[in-house]
C-alpha positions in Angstrom: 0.0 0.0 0.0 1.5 3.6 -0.8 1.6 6.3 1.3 2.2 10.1 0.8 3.7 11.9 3.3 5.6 15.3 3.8 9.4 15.4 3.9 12.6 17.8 4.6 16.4 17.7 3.5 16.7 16.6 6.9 14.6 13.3 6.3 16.1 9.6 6.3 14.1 9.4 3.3 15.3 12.3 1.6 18.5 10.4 -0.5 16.1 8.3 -2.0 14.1 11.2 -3.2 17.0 12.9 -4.4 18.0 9.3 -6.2 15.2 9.2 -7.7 14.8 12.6 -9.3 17.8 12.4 -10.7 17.1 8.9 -12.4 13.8 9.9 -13.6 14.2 13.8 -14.6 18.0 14.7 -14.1 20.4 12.5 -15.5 18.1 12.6 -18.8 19.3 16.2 -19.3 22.3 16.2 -18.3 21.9 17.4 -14.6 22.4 16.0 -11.0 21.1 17.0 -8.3 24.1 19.6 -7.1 23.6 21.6 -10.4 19.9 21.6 -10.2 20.5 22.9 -6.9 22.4 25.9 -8.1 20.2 26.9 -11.1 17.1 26.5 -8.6 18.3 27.5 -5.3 15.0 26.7 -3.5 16.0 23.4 -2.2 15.4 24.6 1.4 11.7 26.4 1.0 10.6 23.0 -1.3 7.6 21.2 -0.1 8.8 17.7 -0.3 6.4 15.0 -0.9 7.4 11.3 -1.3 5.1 8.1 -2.3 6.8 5.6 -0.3 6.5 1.7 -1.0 6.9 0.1 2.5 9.3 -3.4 2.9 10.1 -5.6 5.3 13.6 -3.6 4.4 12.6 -0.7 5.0 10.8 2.3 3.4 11.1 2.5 -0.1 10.7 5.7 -2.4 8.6 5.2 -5.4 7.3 8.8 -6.4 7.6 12.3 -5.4 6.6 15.9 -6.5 7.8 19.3 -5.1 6.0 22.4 -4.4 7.5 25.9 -4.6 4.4 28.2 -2.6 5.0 31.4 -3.7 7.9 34.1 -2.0 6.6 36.6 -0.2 5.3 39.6 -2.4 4.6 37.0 -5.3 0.7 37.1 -3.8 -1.4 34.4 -4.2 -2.3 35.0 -8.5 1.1 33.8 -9.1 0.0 30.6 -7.0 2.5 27.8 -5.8 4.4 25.6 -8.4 4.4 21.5 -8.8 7.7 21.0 -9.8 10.2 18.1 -10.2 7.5 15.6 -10.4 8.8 11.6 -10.7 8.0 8.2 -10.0 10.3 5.0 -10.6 10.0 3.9 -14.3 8.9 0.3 -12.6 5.5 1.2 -11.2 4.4 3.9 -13.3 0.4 3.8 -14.2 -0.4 2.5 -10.7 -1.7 6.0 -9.8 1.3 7.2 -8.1 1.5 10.3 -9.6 -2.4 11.3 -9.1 -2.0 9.9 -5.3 1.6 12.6 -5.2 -0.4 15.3 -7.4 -4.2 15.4 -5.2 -2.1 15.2 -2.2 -0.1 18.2 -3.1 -3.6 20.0 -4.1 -4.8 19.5 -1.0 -1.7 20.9 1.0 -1.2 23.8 -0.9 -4.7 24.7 -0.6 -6.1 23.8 2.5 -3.3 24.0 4.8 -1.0 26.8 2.8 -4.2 28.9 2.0 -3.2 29.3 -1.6 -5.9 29.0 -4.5 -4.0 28.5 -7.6 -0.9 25.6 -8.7 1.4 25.5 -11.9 3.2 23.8 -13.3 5.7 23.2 -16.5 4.8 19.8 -17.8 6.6 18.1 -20.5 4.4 17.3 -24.0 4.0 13.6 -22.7 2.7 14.6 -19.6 0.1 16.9 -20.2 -2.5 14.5 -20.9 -2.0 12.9 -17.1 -2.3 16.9 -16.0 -5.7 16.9 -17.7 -7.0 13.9 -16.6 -6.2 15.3 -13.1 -8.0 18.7 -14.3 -5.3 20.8 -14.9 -5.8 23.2 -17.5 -3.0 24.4 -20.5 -1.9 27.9 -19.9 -0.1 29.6 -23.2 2.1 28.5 -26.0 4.8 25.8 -25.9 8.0 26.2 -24.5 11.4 24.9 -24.6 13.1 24.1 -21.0 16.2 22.2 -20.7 15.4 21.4 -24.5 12.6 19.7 -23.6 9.3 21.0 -25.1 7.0 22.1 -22.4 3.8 23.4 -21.6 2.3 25.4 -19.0 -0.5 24.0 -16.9 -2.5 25.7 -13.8 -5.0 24.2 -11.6 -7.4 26.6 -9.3 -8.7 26.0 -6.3 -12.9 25.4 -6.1 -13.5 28.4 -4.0 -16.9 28.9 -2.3 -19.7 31.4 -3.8 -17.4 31.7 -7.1 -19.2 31.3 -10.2 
C-alpha cells in the first residue's frame, strides 16, 4: 500500500528522493542534483512529498513531487508551483503520480491557504495533467530542450461562479 507523506532535507528518506529525481528527470538532461540545486536554489523552501512503498527492508521511495508556494510579495495569483514531479520507471500507471499530485492540491490549498498551482509539464505529460483537471496555460516552451507546456490548476472556491 502507498503512502504520501511530507518530507525535509533533513529526512532519512530524503537520498532516496534525491535518487530518484535524478534517475527519472535529471540525469536525462544532463543534470544532477548539485547543479539543479544551483540553477534553482529553492532546495530549502521545497515542499517535499514522497510516495513511499513500504518493505520488510525498510521504506522504499517510489514517487515524489515538489511544491514551490509562492515568495513573499509573489501574492497568491502567481500561485504555488508543482515541480520536479517523478516516479520510478517500474511502477508507473499505478496512480502514483495522481496519489503525489491530489495530495499536493490538498496541501497547498487547505493547509498553505493558496488557491492557484502550476506547473511546466513536458508534452507527454500533459495528458495525465488533464485527466487530473489541470488546465494548458499559453504556448509551448522549450526548457532544458525539452518541449513544455504550462499548466494551472485553481482552487474550487466557495460562492465563485
Amino acid at each position: 500500500m502507498i503512502r504520501i507523506q511530507r518530507i525535509t532535507p533533513g529526512h532519512a528518506l530524503y537520498a532516496q528522493e534525491v535518487a530518484l529525481r535524478e534517475l527519472v528527470l535529471l540525469k536525462p538532461i544532463g543534470y544532477d542534483h548539485a547543479r539543479f540545486c544551483r540553477e534553482y536554489p529553492y532546495e530549502d523552501r521545497f515542499v517535499h512529498f514522497v510516495a513511499i512503498h513500504p518493505l520488510p527492508t525498510g521504506d522504499r521511495v517510489v514517487g515524489c513531487a515538489l511544491l514551490l508556494p509562492p515568495a513573499d510579495g509573489d501574492g497568491q495569483a502567481k500561485g504555488g508551483k508543482l515541480m520536479q514531479m517523478a516516479v520510478d520507471p517500474q511502477r508507473q500507471r499505478e496512480g502514483i503520480g495522481q496519489k503525489l499530485v491530489v495530495d499536493l492540491e490538498r496541501y497547498a490549498f487547505a493547509r498553505l491557504g493558496l488557491n492557484r498551482l502550476y506547473c511546466h509539464a513536458q508534452l507527454s505529460a500533459v495528458p495525465f495533467y488533464e485527466r487530473l483537471g489541470w488546465i494548458i496555460e499559453g504556448e509551448e516552451f522549450d526548457e532544458a530542450g525539452i518541449p513544455h507546456r504550462k499548466m494551472s490548476f485553481e482552487a474550487e472556491v466557495p460562492g465563485r461562479a
